[in-house]
Wavefront OBJ file of the C-alpha trace (Angstrom):
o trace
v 77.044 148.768 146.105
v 73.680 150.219 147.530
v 73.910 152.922 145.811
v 74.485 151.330 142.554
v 71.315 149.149 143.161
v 69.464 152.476 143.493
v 70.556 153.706 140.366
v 69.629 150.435 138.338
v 66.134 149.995 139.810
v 65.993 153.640 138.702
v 67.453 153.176 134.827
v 65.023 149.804 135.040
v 61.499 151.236 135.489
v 62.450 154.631 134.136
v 63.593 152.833 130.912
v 60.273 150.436 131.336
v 57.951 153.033 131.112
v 60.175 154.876 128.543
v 59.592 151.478 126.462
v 55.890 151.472 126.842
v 55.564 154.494 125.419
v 57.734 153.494 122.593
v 55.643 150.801 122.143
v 52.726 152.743 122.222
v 54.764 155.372 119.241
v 55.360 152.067 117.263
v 52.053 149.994 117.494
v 49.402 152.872 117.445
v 48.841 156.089 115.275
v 48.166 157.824 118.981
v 49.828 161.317 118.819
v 52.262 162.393 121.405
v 50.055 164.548 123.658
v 47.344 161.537 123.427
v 50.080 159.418 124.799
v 51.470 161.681 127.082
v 47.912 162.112 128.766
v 47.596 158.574 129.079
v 50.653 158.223 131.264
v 49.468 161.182 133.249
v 45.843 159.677 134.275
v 47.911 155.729 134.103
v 49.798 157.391 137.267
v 46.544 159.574 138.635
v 44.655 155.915 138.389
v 47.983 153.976 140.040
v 48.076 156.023 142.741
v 44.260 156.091 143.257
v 44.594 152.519 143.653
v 47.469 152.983 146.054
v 49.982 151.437 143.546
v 52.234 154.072 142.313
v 53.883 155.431 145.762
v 55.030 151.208 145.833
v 56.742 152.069 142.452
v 58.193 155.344 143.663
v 59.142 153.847 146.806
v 61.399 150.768 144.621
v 62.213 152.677 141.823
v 63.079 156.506 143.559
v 63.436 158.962 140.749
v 62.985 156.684 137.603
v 59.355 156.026 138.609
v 58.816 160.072 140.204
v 60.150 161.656 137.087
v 58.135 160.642 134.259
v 54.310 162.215 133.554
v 53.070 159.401 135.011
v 54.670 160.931 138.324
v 52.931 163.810 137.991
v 49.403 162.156 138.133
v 50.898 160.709 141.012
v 51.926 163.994 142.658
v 48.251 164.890 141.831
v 46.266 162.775 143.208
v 48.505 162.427 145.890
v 47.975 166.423 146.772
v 44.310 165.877 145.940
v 43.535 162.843 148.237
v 45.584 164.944 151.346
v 43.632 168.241 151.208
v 40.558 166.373 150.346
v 41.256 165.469 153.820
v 41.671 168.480 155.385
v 39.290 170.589 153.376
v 36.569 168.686 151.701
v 35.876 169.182 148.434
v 37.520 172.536 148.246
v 40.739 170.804 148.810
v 40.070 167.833 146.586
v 39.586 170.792 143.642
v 42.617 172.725 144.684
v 45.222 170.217 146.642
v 46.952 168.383 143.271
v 47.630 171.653 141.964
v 49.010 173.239 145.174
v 51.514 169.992 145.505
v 52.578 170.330 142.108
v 52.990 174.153 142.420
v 56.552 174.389 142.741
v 56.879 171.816 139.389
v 55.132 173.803 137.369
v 56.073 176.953 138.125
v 59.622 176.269 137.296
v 58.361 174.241 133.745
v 56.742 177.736 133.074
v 59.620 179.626 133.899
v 62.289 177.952 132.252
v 60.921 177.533 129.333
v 60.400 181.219 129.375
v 64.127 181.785 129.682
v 65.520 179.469 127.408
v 62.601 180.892 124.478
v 64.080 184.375 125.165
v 67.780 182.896 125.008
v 67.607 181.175 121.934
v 64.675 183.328 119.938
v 62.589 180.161 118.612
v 61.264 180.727 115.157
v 60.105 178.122 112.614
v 61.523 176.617 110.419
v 61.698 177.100 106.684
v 60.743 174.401 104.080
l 1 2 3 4 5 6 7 8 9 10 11 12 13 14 15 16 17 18 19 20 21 22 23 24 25 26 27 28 29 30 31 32 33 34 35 36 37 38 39 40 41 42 43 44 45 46 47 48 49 50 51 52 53 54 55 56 57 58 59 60 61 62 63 64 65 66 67 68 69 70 71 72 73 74 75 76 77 78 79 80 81 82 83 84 85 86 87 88 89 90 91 92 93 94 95 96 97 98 99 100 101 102 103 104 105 106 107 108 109 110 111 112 113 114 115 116 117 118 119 120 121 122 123
């Protein structure tokens, strides 16, 4: 049963912030990079404000795996080498947490471009 009860807080907010952005699609003419950007600095701000961790912390992977999570991871890497290094670690820390991420974004999509030879498509 506790395990089920992790899953549904994480279908809940996961599918809540899934619905805000379709809400977002529906109500504005915002394009889908605009939109994606504003989850990423809603999360940065969230977590700024000590906020998102809470969510992550309820909510485990459906609140961690949106972009919102990654302004999340960013600040959160930000605020911690800020700490350690000053402003040289506020610059580099959110990238150095998010490293791994984004290495592995880059490379897959590498790999599955070379498997399946995109191309555009014809009119």
């Amino acid at each position: 049963m506790d395990t089920f009860l992790m899953f549904l807080k994480a279908f809940l907010v996961g599918g809540g912030i899934c619905l805000i952005g379709q809400i977002i699609i529906n109500w504005t003419h915002l394009t889908n990079g605009k939109i994606l950007v504003l989850f990423l600095v809603a999360g940065a701000i969230l977590e700024g404000f000590g906020l998102y961790s809470k969510l992550i912390e309820f909510a485990g992977a459906g609140a961690s795996v949106p972009i919102s999570g990654f302004g999340c991871a960013l600040v959160k890497g930000a605020v911690k080498a800020a700490k350690q290094d000053g402003v040289y670690g506020a610059l580099t820390g959110g990238l150095a947490a998010c490293a791994t991420g984004i290495s592995i974004a880059i490379v897959s999509g590498y790999l599955v471009s070379v498997i399946f030879r995109p191309r555009t498509k014809k009119k």
